[in-house]
C-alpha positions as CSV (number, residue, x, y, z in Angstrom):
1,X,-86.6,5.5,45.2
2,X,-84.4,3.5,47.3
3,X,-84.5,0.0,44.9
4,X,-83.9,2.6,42.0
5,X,-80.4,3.8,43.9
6,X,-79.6,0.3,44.2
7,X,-80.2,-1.0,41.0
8,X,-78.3,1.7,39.7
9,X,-74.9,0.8,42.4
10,X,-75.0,-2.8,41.2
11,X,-75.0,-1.5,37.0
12,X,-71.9,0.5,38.2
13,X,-69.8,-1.9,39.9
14,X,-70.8,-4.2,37.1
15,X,-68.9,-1.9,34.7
16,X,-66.4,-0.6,36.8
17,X,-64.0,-3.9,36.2
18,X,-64.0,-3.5,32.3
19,X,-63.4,0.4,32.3
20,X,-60.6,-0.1,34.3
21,X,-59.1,-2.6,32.4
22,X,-58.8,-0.4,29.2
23,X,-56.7,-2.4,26.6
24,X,-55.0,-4.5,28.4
25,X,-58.5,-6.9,28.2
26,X,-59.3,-6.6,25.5
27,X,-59.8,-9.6,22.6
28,X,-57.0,-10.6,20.6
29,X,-57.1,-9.0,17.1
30,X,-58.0,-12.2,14.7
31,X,-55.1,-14.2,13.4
32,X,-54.6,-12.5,9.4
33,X,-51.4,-14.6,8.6
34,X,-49.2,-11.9,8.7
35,X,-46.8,-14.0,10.9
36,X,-46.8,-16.9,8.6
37,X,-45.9,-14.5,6.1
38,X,-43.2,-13.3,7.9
39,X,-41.8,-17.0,8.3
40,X,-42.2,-17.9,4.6
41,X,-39.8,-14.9,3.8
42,X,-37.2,-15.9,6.4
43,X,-36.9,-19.5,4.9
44,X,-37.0,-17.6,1.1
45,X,-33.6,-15.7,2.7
46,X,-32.1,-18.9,4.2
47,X,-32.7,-20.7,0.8
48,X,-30.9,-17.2,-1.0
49,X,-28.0,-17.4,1.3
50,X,-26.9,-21.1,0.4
51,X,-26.1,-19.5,-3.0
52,X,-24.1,-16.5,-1.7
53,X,-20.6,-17.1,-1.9
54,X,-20.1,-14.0,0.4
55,X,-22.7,-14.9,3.1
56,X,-19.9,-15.8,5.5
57,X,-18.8,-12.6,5.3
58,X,-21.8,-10.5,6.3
59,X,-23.1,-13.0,8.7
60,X,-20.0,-12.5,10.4
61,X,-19.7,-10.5,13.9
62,X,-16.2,-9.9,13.7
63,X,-16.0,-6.2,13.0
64,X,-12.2,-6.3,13.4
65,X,-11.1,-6.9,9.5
66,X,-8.4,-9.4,10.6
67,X,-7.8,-12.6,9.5
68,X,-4.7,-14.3,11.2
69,X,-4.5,-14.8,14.9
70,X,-3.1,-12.2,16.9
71,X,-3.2,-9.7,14.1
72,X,-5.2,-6.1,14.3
73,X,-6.4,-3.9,11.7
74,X,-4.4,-2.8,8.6
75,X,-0.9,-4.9,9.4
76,X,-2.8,-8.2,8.2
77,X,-1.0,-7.4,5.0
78,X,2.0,-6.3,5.8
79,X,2.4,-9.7,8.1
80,X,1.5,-11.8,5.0
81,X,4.4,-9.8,3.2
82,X,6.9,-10.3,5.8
83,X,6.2,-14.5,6.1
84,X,7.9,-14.8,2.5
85,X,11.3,-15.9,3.0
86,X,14.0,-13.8,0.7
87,X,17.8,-14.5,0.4
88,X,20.2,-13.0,-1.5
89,X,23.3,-13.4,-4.0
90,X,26.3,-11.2,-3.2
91,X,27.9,-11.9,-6.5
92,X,24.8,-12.4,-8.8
93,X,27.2,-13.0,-12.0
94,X,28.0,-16.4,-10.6
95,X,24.4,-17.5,-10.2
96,X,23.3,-16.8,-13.7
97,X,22.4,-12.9,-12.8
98,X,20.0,-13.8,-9.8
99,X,20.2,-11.6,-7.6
100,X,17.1,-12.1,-5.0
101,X,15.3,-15.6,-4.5
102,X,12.9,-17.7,-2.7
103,X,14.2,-20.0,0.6
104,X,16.2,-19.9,3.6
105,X,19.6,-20.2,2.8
106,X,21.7,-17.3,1.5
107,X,21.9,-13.9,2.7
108,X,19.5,-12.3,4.8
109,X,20.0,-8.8,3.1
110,X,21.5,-7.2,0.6
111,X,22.8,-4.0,0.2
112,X,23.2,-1.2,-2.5
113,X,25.0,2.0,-2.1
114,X,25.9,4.3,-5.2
115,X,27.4,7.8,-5.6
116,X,27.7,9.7,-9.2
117,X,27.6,13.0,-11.1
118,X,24.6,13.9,-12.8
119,X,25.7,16.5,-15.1
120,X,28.8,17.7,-17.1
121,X,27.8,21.0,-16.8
122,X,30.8,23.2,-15.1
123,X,28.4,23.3,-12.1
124,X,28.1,19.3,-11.7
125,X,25.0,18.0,-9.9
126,X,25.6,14.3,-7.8
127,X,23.4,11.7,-6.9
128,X,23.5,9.2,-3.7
129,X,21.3,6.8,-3.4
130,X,21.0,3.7,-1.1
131,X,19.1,0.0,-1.3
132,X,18.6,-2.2,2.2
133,X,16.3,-5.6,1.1
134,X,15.7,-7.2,3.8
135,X,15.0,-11.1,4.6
136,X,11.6,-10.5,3.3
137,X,10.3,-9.3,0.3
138,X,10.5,-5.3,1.9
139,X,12.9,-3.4,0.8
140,X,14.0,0.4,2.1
141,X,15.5,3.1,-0.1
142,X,17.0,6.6,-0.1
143,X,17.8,8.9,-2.8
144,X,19.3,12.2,-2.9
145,X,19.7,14.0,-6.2
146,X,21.3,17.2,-6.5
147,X,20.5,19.4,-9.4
148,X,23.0,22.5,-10.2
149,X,21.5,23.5,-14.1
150,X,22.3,27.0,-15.7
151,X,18.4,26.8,-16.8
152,X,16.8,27.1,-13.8
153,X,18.1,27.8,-9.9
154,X,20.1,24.9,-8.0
155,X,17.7,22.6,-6.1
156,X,17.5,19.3,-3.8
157,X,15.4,16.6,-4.1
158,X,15.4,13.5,-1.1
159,X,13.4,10.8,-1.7
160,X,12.6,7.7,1.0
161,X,10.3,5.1,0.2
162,X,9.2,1.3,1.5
163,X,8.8,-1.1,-1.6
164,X,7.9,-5.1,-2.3
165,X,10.2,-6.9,-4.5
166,X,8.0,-8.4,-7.4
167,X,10.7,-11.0,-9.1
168,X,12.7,-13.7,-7.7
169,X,14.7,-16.6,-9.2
170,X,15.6,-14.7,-12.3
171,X,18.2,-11.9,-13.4
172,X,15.2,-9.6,-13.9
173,X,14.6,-7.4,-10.2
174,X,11.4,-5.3,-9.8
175,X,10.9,-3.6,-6.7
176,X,7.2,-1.5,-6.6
177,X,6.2,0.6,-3.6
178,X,5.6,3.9,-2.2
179,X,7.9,7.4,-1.7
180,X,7.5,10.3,0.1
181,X,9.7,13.6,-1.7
182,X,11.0,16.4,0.1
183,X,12.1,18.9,-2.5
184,X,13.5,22.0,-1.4
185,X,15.1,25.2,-4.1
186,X,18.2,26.9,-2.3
187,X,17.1,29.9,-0.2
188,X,13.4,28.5,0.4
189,X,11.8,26.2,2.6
190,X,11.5,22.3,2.1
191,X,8.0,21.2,0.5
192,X,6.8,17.7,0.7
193,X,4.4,15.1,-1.1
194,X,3.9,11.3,-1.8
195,X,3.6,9.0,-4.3
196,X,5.1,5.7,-6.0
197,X,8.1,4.8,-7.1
198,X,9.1,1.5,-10.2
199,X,12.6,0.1,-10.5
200,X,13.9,-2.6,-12.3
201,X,17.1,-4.6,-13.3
202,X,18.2,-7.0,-15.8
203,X,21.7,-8.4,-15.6
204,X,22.7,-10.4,-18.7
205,X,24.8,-12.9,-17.1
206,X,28.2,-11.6,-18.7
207,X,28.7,-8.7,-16.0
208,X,26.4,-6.4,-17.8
209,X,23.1,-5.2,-16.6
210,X,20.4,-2.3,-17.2
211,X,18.5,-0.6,-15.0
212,X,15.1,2.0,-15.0
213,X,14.4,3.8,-11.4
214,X,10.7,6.1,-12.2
215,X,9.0,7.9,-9.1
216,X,6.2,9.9,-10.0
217,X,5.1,11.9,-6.5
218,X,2.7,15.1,-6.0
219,X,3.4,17.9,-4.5
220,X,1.1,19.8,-3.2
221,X,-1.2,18.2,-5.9
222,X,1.3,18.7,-8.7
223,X,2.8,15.6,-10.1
224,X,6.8,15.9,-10.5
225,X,8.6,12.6,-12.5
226,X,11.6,11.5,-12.3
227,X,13.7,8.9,-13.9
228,X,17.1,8.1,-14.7
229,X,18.3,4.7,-17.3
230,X,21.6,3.2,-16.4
231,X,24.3,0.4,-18.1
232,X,26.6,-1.2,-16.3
233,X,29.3,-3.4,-15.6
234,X,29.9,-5.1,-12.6
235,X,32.9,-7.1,-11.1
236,X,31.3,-7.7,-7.1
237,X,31.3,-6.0,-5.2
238,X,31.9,-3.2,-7.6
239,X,29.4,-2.1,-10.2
240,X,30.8,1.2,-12.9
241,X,27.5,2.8,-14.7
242,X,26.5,5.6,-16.8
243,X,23.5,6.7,-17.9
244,X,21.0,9.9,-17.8
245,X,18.2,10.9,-15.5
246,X,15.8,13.4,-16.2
247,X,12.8,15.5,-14.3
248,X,9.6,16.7,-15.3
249,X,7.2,19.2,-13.9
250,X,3.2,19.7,-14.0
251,X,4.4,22.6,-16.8
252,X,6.0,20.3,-19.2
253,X,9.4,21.3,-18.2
254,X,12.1,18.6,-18.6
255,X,15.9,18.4,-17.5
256,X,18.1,15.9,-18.7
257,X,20.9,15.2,-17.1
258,X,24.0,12.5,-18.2
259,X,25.1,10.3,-15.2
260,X,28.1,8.1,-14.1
261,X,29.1,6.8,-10.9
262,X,29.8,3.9,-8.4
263,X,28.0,1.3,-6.6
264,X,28.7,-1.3,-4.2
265,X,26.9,-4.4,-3.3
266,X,26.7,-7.0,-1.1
C-alpha cells in the first residue's frame, strides 16, 4: 500500500509542471506562410505607390494643410494672394487705359469714390459707392443704394465685400469676390445674407469707358440681383457717368432704375 502512495506522488509531481504551464508551453503552431504572404503584399503596395502621383500626399504626417513656412490653416491662400505685387495708374487715359498692373513701381493704391441719383422719379433714389485696391491684388468695396419707387415701399440696401482683381496690364479691370448684403425696408428691421459680386471695366483709350457691377446674394435663402451698366467719360481725377441699375427678386420682380453721377479717382 505504501509503494502504491508513492508511485502515485511521483506520477503527480511529474505532471504538475505541464498543468501549470497552460499555454504559455506549448508548441509553436507550424509555420503556414501566412507571414510571407503578408510580406509579398507589402512589396505589391510599395511597387503601386511608385506610380501614384499623390503618394506624397497621404504618406504625409503633416495634418496641418499648410504649405509655406510659418503659415496655418486656411490663410495659405490668402498669403499667396497678397505676395503679388499691384500698382496703379492715377490717370489711366495716359497709359493706354491701364488702370492696374504688375511690378513695384507706381501707386500702392488706388481709390474710387462715386455719388449719383438712381431715379428720375419725383422721389429720387442715390447711390454711394466706394473702391480701395490695395498694393495687392485685394481690393475692398462699399455700396449703398437707396431705392425710393412709387411701385413698391422705400428701401436700403448696403453691400461690403472683399474681391481679387483678375486683369492687369490692359484697359479691361475685373475684380471677382465675395459680399455680404444688409437690406433693410423703412419701418422694419435690417436682414442679412451673402454671396458674390462681378465688376468689370473697359476704358477705350479716348476718355471713354464702360462699366457692369452684378452681385447676386441670398437672403435668408432667397437670391436678390442686382446690377447697374454705366458710360463714361473721364478727365482725372474726374469721371461723369450715366447709366441704369436694376434689382430682381426670387418672385420675378424687377426695378429699373436710370442713373448719373460722379466719381473720383486716384
Amino acid at each position: 500500500m505504501m509503494v502504491l502512495n508513492i508511485l502515485l506522488l511521483s506520477a503527480a509531481l511529474t505532471l504538475l509542471p505541464g498543468i501549470c504551464a497552460g499555454e504559455e508551453d506549448k508548441p509553436p503552431l507550424p509555420d503556414t506562410g501566412e507571414a510571407q504572404i503578408s510580406a509579398e503584399d507589402e512589396e505589391t503596395e510599395s511597387d503601386e505607390d511608385d506610380d501614384s502621383f499623390l503618394a506624397p500626399y497621404y504618406e504625409s504626417k503633416d495634418t496641418t494643410g499648410c504649405f509655406l513656412t510659418g503659415c496655418s490653416d486656411s490663410w495659405d491662400i490668402f498669403r499667396l494672394i497678397t505676395a503679388v505685387k499691384v500698382r496703379y495708374n492715377s490717370n489711366p487715359a495716359e497709359k493706354g487705359g491701364v488702370r492696374a498692373f504688375l511690378g513695384g513701381r507706381g501707386n500702392p493704391v488706388a481709390l474710387n469714390m462715386r455719388v449719383g441719383l438712381s431715379s428720375l422719379e419725383n422721389s429720387p433714389g442715390y447711390t454711394a459707392g466706394l473702391l480701395f485696391r490695395t498694393p495687392s491684388p485685394i481690393a475692398f468695396d462699399i455700396l449703398y443704394h437707396r431705392v425710393n419707387s412709387e411701385e413698391f415701399n422705400a428701401f436700403s440696401l448696403l453691400y461690403t465685400g472683399i474681391g481679387t482683381q483678375l486683369v492687369y496690364n490692359s484697359p479691361l479691370q475685373l475684380i471677382l469676390g465675395a459680399q455680404a448684403a444688409f437690406p433693410v425696408e423703412d419701418g422694419k428691421s435690417t436682414l442679412a445674407g451673402w454671396g458674390f459680386g462681378l465688376s468689370g471695366e473697359y476704358s477705350f483709350g479716348n476718355r471713354i469707358g464702360t462699366s457692369l457691377d452684378y452681385r447676386l446674394v441670398w437672403i435668408r435663402s432667397l437670391p436678390l440681383h442686382r446690377g447697374e451698366m454705366r458710360i463714361s467719360w473721364s478727365s482725372a481725377p474726374m469721371k461723369i457717368f450715366i447709366g441704369c441699375s436694376f434689382l430682381r427678386n426670387n418672385k420675378g420682380e424687377h426695378i429699373f432704375e436710370p442713373c448719373a453721377g460722379l466719381e473720383l479717382f486716384f
